[in-house]
VOBA-1610 file (N, C-alpha, C; in pm, whole numbers, padded with zeros to 5 digits, always signed):
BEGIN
Unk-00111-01330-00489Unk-00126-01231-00385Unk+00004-01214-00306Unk+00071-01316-00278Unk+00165-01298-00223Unk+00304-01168-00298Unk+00281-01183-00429Unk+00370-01109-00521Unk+00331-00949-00479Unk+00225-00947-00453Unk+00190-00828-00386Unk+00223-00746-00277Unk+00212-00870-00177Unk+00228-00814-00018Unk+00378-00816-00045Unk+00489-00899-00103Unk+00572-00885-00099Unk+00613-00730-00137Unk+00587-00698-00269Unk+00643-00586-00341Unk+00608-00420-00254Unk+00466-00452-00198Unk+00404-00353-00086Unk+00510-00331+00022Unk+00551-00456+00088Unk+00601-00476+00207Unk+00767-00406+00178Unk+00842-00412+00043Unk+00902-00349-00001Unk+00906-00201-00039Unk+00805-00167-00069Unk+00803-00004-00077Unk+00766+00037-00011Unk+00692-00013+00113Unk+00682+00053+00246Unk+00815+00075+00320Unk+00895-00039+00366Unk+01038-00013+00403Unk+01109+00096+00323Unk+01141+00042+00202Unk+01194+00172+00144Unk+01139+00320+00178Unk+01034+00371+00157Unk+00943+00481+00168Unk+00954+00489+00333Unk+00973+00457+00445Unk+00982+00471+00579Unk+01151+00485+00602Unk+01200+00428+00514Unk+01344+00504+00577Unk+01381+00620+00530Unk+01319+00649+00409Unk+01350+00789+00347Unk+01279+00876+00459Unk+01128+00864+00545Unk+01064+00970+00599Unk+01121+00952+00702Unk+01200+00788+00755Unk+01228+00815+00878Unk+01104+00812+00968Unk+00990+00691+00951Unk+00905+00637+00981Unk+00895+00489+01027Unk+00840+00454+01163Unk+00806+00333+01170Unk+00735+00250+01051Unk+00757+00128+00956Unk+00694+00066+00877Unk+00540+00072+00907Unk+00543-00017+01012Unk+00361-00001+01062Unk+00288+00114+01111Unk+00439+00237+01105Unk+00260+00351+01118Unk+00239+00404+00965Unk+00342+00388+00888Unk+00303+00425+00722Unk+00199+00343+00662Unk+00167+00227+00710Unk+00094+00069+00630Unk+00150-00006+00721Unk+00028-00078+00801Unk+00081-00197+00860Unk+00067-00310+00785Unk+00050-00426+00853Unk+00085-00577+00738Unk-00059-00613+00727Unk-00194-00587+00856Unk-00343-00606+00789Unk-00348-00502+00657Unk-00298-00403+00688Unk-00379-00303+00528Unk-00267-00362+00454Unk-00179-00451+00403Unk-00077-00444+00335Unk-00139-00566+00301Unk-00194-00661+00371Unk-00281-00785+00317Unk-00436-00745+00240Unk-00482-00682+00329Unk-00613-00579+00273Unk-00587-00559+00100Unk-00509-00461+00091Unk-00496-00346-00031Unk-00405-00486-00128Unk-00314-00589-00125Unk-00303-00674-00207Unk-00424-00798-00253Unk-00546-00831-00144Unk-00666-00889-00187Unk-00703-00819-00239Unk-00715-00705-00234Unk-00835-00643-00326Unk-00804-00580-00435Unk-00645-00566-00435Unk-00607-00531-00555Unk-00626-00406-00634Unk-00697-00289-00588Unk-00745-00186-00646Unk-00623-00166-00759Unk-00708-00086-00859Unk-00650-00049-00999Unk-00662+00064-01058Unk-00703+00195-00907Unk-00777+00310-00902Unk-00736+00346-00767Unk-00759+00532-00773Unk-00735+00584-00612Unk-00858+00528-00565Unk-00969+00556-00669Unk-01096+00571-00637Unk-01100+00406-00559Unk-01079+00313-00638Unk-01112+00180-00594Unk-01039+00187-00444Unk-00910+00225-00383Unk-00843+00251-00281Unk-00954+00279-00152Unk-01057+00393-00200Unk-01150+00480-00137Unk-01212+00346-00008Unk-01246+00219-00106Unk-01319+00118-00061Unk-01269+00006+00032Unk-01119+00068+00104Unk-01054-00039+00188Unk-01062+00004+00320Unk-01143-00024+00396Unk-01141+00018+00545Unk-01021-00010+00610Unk-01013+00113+00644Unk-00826+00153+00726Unk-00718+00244+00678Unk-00743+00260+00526Unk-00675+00312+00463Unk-00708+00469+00475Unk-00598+00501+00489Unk-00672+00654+00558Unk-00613+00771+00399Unk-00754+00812+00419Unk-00763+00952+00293Unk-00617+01004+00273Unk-00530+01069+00408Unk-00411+01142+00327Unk-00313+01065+00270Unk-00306+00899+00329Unk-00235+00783+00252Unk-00224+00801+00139Unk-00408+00777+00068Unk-00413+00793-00006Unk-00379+00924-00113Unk-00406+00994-00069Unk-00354+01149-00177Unk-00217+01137-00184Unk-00093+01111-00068Unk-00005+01155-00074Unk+00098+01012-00119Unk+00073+00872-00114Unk+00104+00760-00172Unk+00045+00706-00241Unk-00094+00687-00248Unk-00151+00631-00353Unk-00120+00582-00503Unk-00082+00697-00549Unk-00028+00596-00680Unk+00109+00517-00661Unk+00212+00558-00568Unk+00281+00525-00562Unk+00230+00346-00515Unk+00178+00339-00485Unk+00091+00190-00411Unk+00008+00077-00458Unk-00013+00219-00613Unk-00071+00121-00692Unk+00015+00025-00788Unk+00131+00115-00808Unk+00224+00095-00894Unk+00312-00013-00797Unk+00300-00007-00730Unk+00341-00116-00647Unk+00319-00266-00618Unk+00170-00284-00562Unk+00106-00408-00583Unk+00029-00471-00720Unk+00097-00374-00824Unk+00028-00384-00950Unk+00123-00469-01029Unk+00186-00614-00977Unk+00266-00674-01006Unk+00164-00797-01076Unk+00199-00849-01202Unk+00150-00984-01276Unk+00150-01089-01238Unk+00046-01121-01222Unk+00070-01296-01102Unk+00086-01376-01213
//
């Protein structure tokens, strides 16, 4: 799990300096712990993380999956 939050915690920074966004209002570090336990492997599975808000999802989502979708 940790390989996760790490790689998350990485493409959030990256992805916030390009928008020119605070880290924690793009994904803070509870949904960044959240969305690496649970690991989704789907937008749909995403649907099921309380906090994660719908346009996150449409507009990063895969990018997020492809992200914490690292091989432990």
């Amino acid at each position: 799990m940790r390989k996760r939050v790490k790689t998350l915690k990485n493409w959030r920074d990256i992805k916030t300096k390009t928008l020119g966004m605070e880290p924690g209002t793009l994904l803070n570090n509870a949904l960044i712990n959240d969305i690496a336990l649970k690991n989704p492997q789907s937008i749909k599975e995403m649907e099921e993380i309380p906090g994660l808000k719908k346009w996150l999802q449409n507009h990063f989502g895969r990018e997020i999956l492809v992200a914490q979708s690292v091989k432990l």
